[in-house]
N, C-alpha and C positions, 0 to 999 in steps of 0.2 A: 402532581408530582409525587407525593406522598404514596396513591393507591399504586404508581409506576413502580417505586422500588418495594413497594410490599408485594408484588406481584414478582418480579425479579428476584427475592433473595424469601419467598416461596419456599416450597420443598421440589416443586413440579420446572417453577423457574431454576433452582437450582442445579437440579438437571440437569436441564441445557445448559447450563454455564459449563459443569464439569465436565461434560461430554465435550465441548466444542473447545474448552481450554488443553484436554487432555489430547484430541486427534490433531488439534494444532502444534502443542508442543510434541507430539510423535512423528510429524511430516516436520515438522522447523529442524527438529535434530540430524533427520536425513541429508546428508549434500545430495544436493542434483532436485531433491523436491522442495516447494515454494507454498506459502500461505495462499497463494494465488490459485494454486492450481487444487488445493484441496477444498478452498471456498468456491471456487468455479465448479466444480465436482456435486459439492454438497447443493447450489441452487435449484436443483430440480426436483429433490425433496423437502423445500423446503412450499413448494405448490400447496400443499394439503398440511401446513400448519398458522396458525395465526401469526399475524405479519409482525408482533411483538416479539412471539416467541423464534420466528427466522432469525431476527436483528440479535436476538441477545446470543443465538449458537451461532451466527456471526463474526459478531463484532467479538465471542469468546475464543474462534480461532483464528483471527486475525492477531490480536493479541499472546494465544499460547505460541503461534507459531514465530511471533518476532520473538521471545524468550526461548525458545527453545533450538535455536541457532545457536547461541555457548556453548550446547554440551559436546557437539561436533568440533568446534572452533577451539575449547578447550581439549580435550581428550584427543583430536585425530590431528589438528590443525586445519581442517575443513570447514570452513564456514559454512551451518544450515543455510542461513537465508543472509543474500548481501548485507544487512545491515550487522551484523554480525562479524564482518570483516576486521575490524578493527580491534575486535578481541582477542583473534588471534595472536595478534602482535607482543602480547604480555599474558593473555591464559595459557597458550602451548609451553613456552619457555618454563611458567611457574608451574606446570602440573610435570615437564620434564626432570625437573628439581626434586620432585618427590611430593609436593604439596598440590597434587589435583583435589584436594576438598575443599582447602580453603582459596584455588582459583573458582571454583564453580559457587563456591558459599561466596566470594564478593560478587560475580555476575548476579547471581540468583535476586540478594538482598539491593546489588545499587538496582537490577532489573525492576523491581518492585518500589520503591523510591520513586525512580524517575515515574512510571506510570501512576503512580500516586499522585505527584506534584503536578503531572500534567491533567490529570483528571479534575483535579482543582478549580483548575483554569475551565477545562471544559462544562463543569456543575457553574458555572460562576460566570465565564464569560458569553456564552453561547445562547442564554436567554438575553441578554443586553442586546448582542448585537442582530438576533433574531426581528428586535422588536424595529430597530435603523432598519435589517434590510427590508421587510418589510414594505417601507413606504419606497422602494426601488422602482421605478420605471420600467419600461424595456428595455431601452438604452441602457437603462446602468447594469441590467442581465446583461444585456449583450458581451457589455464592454469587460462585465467579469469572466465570461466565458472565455474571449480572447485573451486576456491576461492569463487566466489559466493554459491556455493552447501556448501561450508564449512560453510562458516560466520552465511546464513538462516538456519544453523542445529545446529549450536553451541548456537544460542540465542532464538531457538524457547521455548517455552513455553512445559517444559518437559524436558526430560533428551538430553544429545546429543544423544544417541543412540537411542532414540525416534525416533530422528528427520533424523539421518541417515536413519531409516528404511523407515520412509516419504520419503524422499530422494532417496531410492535404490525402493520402487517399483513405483514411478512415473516414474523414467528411464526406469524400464522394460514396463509400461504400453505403452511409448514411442517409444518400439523398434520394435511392429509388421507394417507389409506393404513391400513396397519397401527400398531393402539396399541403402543408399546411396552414394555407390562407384561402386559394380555391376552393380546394377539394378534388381537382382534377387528378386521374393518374400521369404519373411522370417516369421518364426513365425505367420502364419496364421492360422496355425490345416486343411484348408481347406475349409475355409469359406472363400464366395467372397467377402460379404463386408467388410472384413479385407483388403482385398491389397493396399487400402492407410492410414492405420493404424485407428487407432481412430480420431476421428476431434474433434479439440480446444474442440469450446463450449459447447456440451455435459459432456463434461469431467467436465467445469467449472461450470455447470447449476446443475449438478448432485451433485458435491462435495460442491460446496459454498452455493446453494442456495437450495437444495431440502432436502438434508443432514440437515439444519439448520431447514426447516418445519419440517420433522420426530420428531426430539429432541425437539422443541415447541408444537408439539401436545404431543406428548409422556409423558409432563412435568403434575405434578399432583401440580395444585393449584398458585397465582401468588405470587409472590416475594414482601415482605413488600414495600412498597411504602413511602418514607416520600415526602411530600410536603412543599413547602416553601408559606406560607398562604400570603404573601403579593404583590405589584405589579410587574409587569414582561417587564415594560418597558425596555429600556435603555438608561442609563445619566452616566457621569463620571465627577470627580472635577478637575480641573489645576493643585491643589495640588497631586493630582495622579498622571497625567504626569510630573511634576517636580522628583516628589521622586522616581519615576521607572526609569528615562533616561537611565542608567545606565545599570542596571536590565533587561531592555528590549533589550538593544545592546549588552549585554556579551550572554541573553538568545539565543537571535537570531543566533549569530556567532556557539552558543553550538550548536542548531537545525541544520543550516545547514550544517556543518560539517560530524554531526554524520549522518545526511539522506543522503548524499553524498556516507558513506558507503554501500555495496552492504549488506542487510540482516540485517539491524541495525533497522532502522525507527523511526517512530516517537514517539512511546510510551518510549525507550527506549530515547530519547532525552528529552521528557519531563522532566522523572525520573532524567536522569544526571544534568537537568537544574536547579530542583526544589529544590535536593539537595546541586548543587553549590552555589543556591541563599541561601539558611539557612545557607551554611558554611560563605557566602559572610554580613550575616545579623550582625547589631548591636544587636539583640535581636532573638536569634532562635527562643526563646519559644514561640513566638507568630506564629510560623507556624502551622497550622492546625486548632485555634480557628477562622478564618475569616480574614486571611492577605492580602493586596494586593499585597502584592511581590511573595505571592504566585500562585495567579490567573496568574500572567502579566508571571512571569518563566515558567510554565507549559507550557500557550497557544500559547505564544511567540514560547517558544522549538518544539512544536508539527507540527504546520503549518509552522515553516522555516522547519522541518525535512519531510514534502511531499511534499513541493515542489524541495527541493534540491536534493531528491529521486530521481526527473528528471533527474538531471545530467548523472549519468549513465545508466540511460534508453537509452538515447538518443545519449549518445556519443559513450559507450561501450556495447549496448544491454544487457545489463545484467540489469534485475529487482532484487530489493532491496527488497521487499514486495509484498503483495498477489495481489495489488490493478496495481499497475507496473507494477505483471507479467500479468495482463491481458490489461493494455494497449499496452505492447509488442504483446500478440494478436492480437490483433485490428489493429496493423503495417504489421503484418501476413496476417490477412484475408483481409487488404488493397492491398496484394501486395506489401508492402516495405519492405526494406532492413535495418531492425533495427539495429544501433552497428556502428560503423565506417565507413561504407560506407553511413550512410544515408546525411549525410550536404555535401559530394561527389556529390549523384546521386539524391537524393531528398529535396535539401535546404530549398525549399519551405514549406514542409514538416516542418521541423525542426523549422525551424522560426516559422511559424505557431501555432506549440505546446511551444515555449517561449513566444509570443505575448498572445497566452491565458490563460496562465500562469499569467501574469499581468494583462489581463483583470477580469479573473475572479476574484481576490484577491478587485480589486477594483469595480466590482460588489457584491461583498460578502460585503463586508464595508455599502454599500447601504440597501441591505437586511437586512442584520441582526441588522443593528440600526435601519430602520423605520417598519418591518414585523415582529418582534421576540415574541408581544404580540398575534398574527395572529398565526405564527407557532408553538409556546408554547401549542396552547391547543393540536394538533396531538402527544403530549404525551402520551396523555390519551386513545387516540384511544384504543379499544381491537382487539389484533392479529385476533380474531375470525375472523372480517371482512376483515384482510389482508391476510390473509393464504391463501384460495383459491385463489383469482386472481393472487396470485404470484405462484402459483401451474398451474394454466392454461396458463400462459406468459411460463414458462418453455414449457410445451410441443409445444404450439406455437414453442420457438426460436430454441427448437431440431429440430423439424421438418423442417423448415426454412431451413436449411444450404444445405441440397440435395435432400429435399422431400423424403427420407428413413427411413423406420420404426426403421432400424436397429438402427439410431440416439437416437431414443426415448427410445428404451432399451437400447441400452449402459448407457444413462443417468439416468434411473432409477438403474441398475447394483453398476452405481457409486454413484449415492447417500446411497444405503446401505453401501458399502464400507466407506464414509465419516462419514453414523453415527455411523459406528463401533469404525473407525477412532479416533474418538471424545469422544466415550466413554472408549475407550483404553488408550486417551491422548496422542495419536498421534497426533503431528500439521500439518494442512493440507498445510500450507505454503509451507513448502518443499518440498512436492509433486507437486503441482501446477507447480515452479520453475521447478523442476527437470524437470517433463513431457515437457515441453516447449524446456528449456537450452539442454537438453541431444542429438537430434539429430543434433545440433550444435557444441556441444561438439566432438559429435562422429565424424562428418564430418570433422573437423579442425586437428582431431585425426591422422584420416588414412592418410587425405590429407598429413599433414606433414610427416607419416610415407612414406609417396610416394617419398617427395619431399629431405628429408634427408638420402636413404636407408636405410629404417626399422629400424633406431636408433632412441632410446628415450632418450641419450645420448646428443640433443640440449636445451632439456628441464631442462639442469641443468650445460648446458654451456652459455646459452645464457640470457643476463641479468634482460630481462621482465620477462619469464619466471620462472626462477629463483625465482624471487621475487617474486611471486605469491602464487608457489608451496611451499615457506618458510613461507608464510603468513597463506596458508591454514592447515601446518602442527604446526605454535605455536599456532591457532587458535584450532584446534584438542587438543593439548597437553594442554593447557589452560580448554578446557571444560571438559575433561576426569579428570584433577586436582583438579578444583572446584566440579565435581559431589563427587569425593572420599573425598573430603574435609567437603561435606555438610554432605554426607553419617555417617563418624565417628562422626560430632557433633550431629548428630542427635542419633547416639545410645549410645553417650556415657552417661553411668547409672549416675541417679542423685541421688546426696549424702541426 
């Protein structure tokens, strides 16, 4: 543990921290670009670095880029990155007032907070529960991977059976190559470069990032823009940190909780936060004209909710979010052993992605209070200029992975697929997950069916299990309820 963060907060670790917090916070700030698509971007150079140093420029812009959705959210009204949404509601208003320092100085500072408190938890809780999962069965993988597949389908954005069908063809898109129990080829039709199925980043290059150009070119004309005419510094008052204390330790605890959840995240933290802070207010009514309890709940919620996200990344392989499941990737194409065996067989490893975790939170605190006037005008940029070189990086990074053409078609394939996807309102979340979790799933599957004689009868004797399989089913029953639930209000005739 100890060589991990002396290695991270290095001069050469440092590095990557700042590079990877700074190109995250300068994609987060952009609306229309995603932490997603610029770490999906960044994995194919990350081939030719040690798998330490991938994880910390990483997990550094996954992190700059949830903080760096404020400055758009405050200054344009444009939220970077959804989780960021909620800022809007009380940063535009207070920067419209003439006070854009001290809305962006309360993001900034609860920003920094909330990823603190949840990093806490992650240094703290994530060797504990490392050492439980650990003595996990098959079954009890299994049964987490399905509970994962439930939660990201129940809450994605769309209906649940949206989100299943996400869900059910990323698993089949997962299933061609090698069985792995036989060893036989399956589902290939015939074609050679099928035999070790599809590869990662293709998949991710095509659905996240190419799928997202199609629908920005496609788009006819730009989206009203307000701007906040005054300065874009950031300052905060005493009297702010006094009157938030509170506000910012109940937000925080919200965020990382709920990002702890497999398939929750952060936008949905924020939301829980912002609401509990109105319910928690002397005065509602003043949420959404320019509040700071509202700014400090949001951002507070949003950054404890990715970094607590880690937690189960890292203990129980299972990614919670789009941006997760491809730093699960990247443990993949590292060669490691995501999920319970990694603080096992690669500690270093582990350690590594907590220390930069904290580093970065406290390089991000730097940037965005002394560079935020700097990285504020890349608002404005027009996409025109961005599109192509993020069109030419993709084919680069397909290509990269085997030198095969096949690469570059599969990922064009899937980018239509994703903007169909998208225009369907099918969320791509679940897919991403699915494709990943499924031959894990599968594997944990059979293996147990080996290891218990062909009964799936431990799955509902055994107590992890159990609990899982009851989580993923009131979690179903829950989403199937509310859809019918919305369903009738929405048609019910108005008098």
């Amino acid at each position: 543990m100890i060589s991990a963060y002396m290695e991270v907060f290095s001069f050469s670790g440092m590095l990557w921290v700042l590079l990877g917090t700074v190109v995250g916070i300068l994609i987060g700030s952009i609306p229309g670009l995603s932490g997603a698509m610029v770490i999906a971007l960044t994995l194919p150079a990350t081939y030719f670095m040690q798998a330490s140093d991938a994880l910390v420029l990483l997990v550094a812009m996954y992190i700059g880029s949830t903080t760096g959705g404020l400055i758009s959210a405050t200054l344009m009204r444009m939220p970077g990155t959804e989780s960021a949404i909620m800022t809007t509601l009380d940063g535009f208003p207070m920067a419209q007032k003439g006070e854009p320092a001290r809305a962006l100085g309360l993001g900034v500072v609860a920003s920094f907070v909330g990823g603190m408190a949840a990093w806490l938890v992650l240094a703290t809780i994530s060797p504990l529960l490392s050492t439980l999962a650990v003595r996990f069965g098959p079954y009890e993988i299994f049964s987490m991977a399905v509970v994962a597949l439930t939660l990201i389908a129940a809450i994605s954005k769309g209906s649940f059976i949206n989100g299943l069908l996400a869900a059910a063809l990323g698993a089949m898109f997962s299933l061609p190559g090698i069985d792995p129990v036989s060893g036989a080829l399956r589902l290939t039709f015939g074609v050679p470069a099928l035999d070790n199925g599809f590869t990662l980043l293709p998949v991710m290059l095509g659905l996240l990032v190419l799928s997202q150009v199609l629908i920005d070119s496609g788009s006819t004309g730009d989206r009203l823009i307000q701007k906040s005419d005054s300065s874009n510094k950031v300052t905060i008052k005493i009297r702010d940190l006094k009157d938030n204390v509170w506000n910012v330790i109940r937000s925080s605890i919200i965020g990382t909780w709920i990002g702890i959840l497999p398939g929750v995240g952060g936008t949905t933290a924020s939301i829980a936060s912002y609401s509990t802070a109105k319910g928690f207010s002397k005065d509602s009514s003043k949420f959404g004209t320019g509040c700071s309890e509202g700014i400090v709940a949001a951002e507070s919620a949003n950054n404890a909710g990715s970094v607590g996200a880690l937690v189960p990344l890292i203990t129980l392989g299972i990614p919670g979010s789009v941006v997760t499941a491809i730093l699960l990737g990247a443990m993949v194409i590292h060669n490691l052993n995501p999920g319970p065996l990694l603080f096992a067989q690669n500690p270093e490893v582990a350690y590594t992605i907590i220390a930069g975790a904290l580093a970065a939170n406290l390089v991000m605190l730097a940037v965005m209070w002394f560079a935020t006037p700097l990285i504020s005008r890349m608002m404005y940029i027009d996409k025109a200029w961005l599109l192509p070189p993020i069109v030419i990086f993709c084919f680069i990074g397909a290509f990269s992975v085997s030198g095969r053409i096949f690469d570059v078609t599969a990922m064009i394939g899937f980018a239509c697929l994703g903007y169909l996807m998208s225009r369907a309102r099918i969320p791509l979340g679940p897919f991403i997950i699915a494709f990943i979790l499924t031959p894990m799933a599968e594997e944990n599957l059979r293996s147990g069916l080996v290891v218990y004689g062909n009964s799936y009868l431990p799955l509902l004797t055994r107590p992890v299990p159990l609990f899982f399989i009851a989580v993923s089913l009131i979690t179903a029953v829950w989403a199937v309820w509310s859809e019918i639930g919305h369903t009738r209000k929405v048609n019910v005739p108005q008098s």
